[in-house]
Wavefront OBJ file of the C-alpha trace (Angstrom):
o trace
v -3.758 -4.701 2.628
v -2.310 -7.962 3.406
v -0.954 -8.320 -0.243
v 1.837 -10.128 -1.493
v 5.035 -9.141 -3.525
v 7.774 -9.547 -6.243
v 6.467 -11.580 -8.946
v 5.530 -10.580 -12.588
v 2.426 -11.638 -13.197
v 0.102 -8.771 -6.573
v -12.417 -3.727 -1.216
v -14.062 -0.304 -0.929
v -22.193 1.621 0.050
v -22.374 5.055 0.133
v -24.171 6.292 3.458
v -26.178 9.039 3.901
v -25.498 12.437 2.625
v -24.309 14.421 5.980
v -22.131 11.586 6.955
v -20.294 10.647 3.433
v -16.754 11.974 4.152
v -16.454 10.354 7.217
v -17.527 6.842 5.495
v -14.759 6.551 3.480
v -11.516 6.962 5.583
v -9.394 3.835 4.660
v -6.851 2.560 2.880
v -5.294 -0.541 2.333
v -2.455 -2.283 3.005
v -0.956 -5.189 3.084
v -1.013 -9.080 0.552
v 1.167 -6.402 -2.196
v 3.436 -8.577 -3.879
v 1.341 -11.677 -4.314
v 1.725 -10.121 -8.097
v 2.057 -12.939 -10.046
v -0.295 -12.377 -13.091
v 2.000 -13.350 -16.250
v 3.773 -10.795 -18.431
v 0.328 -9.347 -19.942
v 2.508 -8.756 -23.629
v 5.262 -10.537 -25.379
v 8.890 -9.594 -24.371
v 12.221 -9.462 -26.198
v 13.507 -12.353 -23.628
v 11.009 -15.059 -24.227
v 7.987 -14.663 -21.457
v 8.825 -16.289 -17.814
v 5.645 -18.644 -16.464
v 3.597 -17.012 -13.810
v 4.864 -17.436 -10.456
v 3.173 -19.061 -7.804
v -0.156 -17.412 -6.637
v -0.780 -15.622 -3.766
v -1.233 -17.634 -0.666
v -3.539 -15.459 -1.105
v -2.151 0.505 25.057
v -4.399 -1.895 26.768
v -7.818 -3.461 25.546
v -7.851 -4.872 28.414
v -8.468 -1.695 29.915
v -11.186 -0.344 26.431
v -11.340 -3.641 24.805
v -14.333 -1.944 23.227
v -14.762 2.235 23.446
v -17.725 1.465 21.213
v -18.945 0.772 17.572
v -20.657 4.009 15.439
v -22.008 1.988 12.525
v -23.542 5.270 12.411
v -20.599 6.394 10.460
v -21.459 4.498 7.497
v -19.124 1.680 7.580
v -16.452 2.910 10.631
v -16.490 1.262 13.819
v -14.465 2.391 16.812
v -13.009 -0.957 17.984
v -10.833 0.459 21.002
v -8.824 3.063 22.397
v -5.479 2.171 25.444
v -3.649 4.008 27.682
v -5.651 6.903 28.839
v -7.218 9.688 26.962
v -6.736 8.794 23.334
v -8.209 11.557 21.736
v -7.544 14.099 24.332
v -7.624 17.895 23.196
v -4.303 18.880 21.705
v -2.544 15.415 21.217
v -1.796 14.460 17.727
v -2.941 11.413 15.957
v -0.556 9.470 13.489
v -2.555 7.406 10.853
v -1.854 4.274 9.346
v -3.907 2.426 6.688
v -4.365 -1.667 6.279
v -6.043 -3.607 4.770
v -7.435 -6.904 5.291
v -9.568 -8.987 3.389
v -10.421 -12.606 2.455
v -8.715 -13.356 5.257
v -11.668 -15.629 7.290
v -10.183 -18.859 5.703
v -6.561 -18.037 5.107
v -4.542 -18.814 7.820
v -1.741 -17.699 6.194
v -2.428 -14.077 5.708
v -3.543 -14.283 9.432
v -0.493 -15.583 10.526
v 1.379 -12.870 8.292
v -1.161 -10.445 9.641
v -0.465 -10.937 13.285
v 3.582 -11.140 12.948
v 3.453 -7.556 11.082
v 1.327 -5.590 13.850
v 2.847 -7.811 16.708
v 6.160 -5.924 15.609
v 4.755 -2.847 15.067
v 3.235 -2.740 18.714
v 6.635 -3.537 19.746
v 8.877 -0.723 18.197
v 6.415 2.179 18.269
v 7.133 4.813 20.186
v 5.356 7.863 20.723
v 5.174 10.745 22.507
v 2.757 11.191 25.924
v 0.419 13.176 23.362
v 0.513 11.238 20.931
v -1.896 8.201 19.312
v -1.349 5.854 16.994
v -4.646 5.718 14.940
v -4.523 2.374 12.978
v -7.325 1.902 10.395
v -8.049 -1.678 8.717
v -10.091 -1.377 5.387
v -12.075 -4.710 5.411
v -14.972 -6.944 4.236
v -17.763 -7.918 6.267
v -16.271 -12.264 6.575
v -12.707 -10.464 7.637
v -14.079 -8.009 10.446
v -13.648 -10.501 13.323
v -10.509 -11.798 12.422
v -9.186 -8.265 12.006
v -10.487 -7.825 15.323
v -8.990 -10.640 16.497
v -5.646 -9.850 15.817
v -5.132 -6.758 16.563
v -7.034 -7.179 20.262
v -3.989 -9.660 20.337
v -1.135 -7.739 18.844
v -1.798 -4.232 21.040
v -2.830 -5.914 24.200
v 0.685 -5.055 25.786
v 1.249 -1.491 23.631
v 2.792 0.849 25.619
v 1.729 3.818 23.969
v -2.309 5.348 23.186
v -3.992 3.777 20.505
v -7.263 3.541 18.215
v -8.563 0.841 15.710
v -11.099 1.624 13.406
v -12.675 -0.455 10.968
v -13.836 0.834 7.377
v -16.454 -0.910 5.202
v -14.716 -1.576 1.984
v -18.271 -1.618 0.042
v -18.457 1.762 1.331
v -15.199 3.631 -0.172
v -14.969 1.166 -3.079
v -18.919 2.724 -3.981
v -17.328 6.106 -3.681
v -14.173 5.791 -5.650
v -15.838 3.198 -8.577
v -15.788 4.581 -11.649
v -12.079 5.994 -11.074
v -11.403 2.357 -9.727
v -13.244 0.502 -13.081
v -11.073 2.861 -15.295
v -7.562 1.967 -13.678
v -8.079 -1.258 -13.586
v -8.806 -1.769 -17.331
v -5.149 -0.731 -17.661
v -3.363 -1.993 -14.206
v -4.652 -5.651 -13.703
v -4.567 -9.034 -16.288
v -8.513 -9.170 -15.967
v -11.439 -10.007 -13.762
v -11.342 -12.565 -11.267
v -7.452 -11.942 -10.943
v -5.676 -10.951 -7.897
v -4.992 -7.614 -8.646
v -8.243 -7.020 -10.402
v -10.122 -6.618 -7.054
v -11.211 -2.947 -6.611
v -8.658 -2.971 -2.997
v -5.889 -2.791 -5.057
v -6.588 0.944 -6.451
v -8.167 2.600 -3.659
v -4.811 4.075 -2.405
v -4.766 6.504 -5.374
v -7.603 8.792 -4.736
v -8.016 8.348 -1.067
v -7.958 12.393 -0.627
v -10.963 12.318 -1.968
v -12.416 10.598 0.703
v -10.794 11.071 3.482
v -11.782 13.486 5.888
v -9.820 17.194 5.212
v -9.032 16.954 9.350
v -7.120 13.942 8.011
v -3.689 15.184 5.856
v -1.560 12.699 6.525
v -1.548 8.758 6.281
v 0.507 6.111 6.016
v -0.468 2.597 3.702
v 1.926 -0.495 4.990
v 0.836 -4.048 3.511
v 0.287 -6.837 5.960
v 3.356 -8.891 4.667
v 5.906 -6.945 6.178
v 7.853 -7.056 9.660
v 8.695 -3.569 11.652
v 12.693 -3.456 12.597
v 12.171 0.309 13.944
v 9.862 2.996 15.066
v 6.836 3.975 12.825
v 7.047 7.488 14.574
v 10.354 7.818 12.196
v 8.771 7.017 9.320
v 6.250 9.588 9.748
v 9.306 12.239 10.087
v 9.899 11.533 6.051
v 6.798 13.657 5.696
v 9.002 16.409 5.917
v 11.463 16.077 3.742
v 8.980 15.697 0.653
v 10.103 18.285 -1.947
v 7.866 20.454 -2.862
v 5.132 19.143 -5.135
v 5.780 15.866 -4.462
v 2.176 14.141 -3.183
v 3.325 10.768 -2.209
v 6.988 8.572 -0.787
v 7.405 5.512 -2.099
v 10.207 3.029 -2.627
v 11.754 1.717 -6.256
v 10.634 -1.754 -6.967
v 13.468 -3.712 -6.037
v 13.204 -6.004 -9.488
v 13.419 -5.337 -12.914
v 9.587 -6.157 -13.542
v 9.167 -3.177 -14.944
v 12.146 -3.422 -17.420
v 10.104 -6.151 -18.336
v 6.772 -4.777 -18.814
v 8.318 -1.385 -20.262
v 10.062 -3.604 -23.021
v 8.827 -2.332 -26.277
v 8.959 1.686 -25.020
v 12.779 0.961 -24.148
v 13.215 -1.079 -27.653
v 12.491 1.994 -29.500
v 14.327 4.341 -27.323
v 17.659 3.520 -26.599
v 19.117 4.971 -23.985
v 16.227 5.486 -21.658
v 16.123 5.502 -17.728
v 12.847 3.792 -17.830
v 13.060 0.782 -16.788
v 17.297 1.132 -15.787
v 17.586 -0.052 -12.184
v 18.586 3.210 -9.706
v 20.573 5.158 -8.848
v 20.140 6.848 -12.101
v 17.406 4.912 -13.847
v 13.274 4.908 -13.651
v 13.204 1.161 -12.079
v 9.399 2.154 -11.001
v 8.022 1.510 -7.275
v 6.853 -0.714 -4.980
v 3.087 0.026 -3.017
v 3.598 -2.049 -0.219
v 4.999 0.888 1.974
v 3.305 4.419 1.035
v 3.503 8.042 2.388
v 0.258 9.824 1.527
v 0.382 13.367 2.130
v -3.635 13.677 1.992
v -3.185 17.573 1.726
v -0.658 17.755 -0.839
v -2.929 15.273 -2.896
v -6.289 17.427 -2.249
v -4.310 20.408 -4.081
v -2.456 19.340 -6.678
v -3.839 20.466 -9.800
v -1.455 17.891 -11.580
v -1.910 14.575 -9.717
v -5.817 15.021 -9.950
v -5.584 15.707 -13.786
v -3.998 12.153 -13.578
v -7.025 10.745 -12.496
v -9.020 12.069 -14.953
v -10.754 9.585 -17.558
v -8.439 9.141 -19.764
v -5.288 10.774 -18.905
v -4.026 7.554 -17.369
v -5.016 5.900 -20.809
v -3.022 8.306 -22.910
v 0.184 7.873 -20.643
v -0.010 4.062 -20.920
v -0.260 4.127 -24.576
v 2.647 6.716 -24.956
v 5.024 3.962 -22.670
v 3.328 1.305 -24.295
v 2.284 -0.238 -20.931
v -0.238 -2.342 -20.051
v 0.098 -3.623 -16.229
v -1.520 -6.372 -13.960
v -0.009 -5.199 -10.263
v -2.812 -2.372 -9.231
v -2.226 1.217 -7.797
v 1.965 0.575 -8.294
v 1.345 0.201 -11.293
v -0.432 3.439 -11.864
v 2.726 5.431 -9.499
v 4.907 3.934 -11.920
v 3.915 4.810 -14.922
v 3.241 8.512 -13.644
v 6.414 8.493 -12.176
v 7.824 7.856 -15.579
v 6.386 11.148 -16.802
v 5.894 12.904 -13.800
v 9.112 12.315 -11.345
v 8.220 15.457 -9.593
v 5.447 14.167 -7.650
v 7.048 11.761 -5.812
v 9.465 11.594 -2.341
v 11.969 8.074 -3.331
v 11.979 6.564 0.258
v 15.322 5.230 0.967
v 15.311 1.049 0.118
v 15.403 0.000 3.821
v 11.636 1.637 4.428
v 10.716 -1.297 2.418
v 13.256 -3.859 1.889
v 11.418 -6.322 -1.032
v 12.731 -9.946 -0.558
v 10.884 -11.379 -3.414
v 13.544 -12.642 -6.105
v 11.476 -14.205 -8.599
v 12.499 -12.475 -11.469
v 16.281 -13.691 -10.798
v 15.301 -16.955 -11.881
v 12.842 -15.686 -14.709
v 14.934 -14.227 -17.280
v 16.883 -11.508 -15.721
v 19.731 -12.940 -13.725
v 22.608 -10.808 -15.712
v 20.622 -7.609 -14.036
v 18.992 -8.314 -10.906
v 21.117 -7.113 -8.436
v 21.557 -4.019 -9.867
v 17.383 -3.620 -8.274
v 17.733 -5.655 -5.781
v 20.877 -4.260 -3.270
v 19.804 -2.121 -0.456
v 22.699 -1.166 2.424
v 21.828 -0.043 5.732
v 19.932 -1.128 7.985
v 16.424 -2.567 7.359
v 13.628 -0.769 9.051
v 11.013 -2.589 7.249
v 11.162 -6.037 5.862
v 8.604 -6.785 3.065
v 8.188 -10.394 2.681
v 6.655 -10.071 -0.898
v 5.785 -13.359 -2.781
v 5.740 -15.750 -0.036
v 9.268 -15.081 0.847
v 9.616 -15.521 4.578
v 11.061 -12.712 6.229
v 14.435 -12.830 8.117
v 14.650 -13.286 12.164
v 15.278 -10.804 14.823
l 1 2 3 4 5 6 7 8 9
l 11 12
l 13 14 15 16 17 18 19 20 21 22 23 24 25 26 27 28 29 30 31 32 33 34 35 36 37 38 39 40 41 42 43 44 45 46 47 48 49 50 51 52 53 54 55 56
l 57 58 59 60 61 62 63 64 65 66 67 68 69 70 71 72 73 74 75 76 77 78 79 80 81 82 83 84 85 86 87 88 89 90 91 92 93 94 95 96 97 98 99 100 101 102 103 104 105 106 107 108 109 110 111 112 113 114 115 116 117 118 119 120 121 122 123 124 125 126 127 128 129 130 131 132 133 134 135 136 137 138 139 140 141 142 143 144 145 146 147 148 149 150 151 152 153 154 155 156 157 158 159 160 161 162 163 164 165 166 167 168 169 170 171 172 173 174 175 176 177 178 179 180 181 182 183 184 185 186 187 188 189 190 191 192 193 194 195 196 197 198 199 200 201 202 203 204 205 206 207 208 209 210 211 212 213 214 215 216 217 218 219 220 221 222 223 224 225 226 227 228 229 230 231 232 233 234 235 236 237 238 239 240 241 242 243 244 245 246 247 248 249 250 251 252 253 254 255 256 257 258 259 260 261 262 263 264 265 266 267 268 269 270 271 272 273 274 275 276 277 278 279 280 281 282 283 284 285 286 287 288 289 290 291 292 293 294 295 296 297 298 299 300 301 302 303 304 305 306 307 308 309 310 311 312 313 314 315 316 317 318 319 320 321 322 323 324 325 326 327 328 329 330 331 332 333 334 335 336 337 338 339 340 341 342 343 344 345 346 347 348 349 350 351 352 353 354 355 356 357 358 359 360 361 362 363 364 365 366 367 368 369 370 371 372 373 374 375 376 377 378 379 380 381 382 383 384 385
């Protein structure tokens, strides 16, 4: 989903019957950190003002393979460099997401420079394709078509595009989706009160099984290596663990966990890491599909009301969308989650520095190494090659 970063206070009919797994295969990506809903409860530190808002191989050669509407809300946009699809080869699968994007030419320009490098840097194997698929409205389609006709027209290496109808997996996954976002977004008509925003949790239940693995990068991020490598983190999950993720590289959530680390002193929730519970950041996710489908634990999660009855025991209440959920089950439930290392998804947003929290924020925000993916949450432009 092209979503947006780093501040406080960051779209899914069903078809019919024999064709309902394969209508829901999506997830987004992209606008994360244009989280800027204010602090939904009163803090010790007096309450920062809301930041700003969100600005909201060769098609040439198959510039169309075809469209299977068919499919309930897929289309096949186009396939490069041979036999995509060929017996034996194996498919890597990312998920974006793009929406309200036919009048913002800002989250198409942002959309454009993240795939443009991603075309770039990927490298795969003579077996291998790179299966992107965009989650979008109807208004978006073309413009997601658009880009990416543009960003993969010199990509060396076999690709697919397929689109998803968001009306179609947002039907599927709605009364999970209307329960989370009681809890994870500051209301209706908000940012991160759009259905998008919570699809990424229960997308192994849509999904189809031949599917395991997937891959969720926002559309506000620049590539500075390989994708290929960041599908090789897949195997160092421990076991149990269902999803990789990276910390959230500002103390938001020592923010919005103030009145659970008031009355324990001491706690790791909310500390920034190595050793503390700092929570995480959605804009880069590893979903291990399979894992997901067979945990008895994470699906419990998703229950009515088990997310409830953790966010009263932390006294949360949250306005950033499926991060928001990851964090707060992290808190309980560290097990079930692979900690990416900080340059999968190095945050640039620094809002919070100026909002109250100056004394701490570097503790979140340093990362060393070298950046592999730049997240340009909150606006924050993204450094130069």
């Amino acid at each position: 989903m092209a979503r947006l970063a780093g501040s406080p206070a960051s779209l899914l009919r069903p078809p019919p019957c024999a064709l309902a797994a394969a209508a829901a295969l999506a997830v987004l990506c992209a606008l994360y950190y244009a989280r800027s809903p204010a602090p939904p409860r009163p803090a010790p530190r007096p309450a920062p003002p809301p930041p700003p808002p969100a600005s909201a191989a060769n098609p040439a050669a198959a510039e169309s393979v075809g469209e299977s509407k068919a499919k309930a809300g897929e289309e096949l946009l186009a396939a490069a460099a041979g036999a995509a699809g060929a017996a034996g080869e194996a498919e890597l699968h990312v998920l974006l997401l793009l929406a309200k994007a036919e009048r913002n030419a800002a989250l198409r320009s942002k959309a454009e420079a993240a795939l443009r490098s991603l075309a770039r840097f990927a490298k795969l194997g003579p077996r291998q394709t790179l299966v992107l698929h965009l989650l979008s409205d109807a208004p978006s389609r073309p413009v997601g078509k658009a880009v990416l006709r543009d960003a993969l027209r010199s990509a060396q290496f076999q690709h697919k595009v397929v689109f998803h109808d968001v009306d179609v997996v947002a039907e599927k996954l709605l009364p999970l989706v209307e329960a989370m976002q009681k809890l994870f977004s500051a209301g209706a008509g908000t940012y991160y009160g759009d259905s998008l925003f919570f699809l990424s949790l229960a997308m192994h239940r849509v999904l189809p099984k031949e599917i395991s693995r997937i891959i969720q990068v926002d559309l506000d991020v620049e590539y500075r290596t390989n994708i290929r490598e960041l599908f090789e983190e897949f195997d160092n999950f421990p076991e149990g663990a269902v999803i990789g993720i990276v910390h959230e590289m500002q103390p938001v959530y020592r923010h919005l966990f103030w009145q659970y680390r008031q009355e324990h002193p001491g706690t790791k929730v909310g500390e920034p890491p190595p050793d503390g519970l700092p929570g995480f950041n959605s804009g880069v996710l590893l979903l291990n599909l399979e894992a997901m489908r067979h945990s008895e634990l994470y699906n419990r999660l998703l229950e009515p009301g088990a997310a409830q009855r953790l966010a009263d025991q932390f006294h949360f209440r949250g306005h950033l969308g499926d991060q928001d959920f990851f964090t707060l089950v992290g808190m309980a439930h560290p097990e079930l989650f692979h900690v990416l290392d900080c340059t999968w998804n190095r945050q640039l947003c620094s809002w919070w520095r100026e909002h109250g929290y100056r004394d701490v924020f570097d503790h979140y925000f340093r990362c060393d190494g070298h950046v592999r993916i730049y997240h340009g949450n909150c606006n924050t432009p993204i450094p130069q090659e």
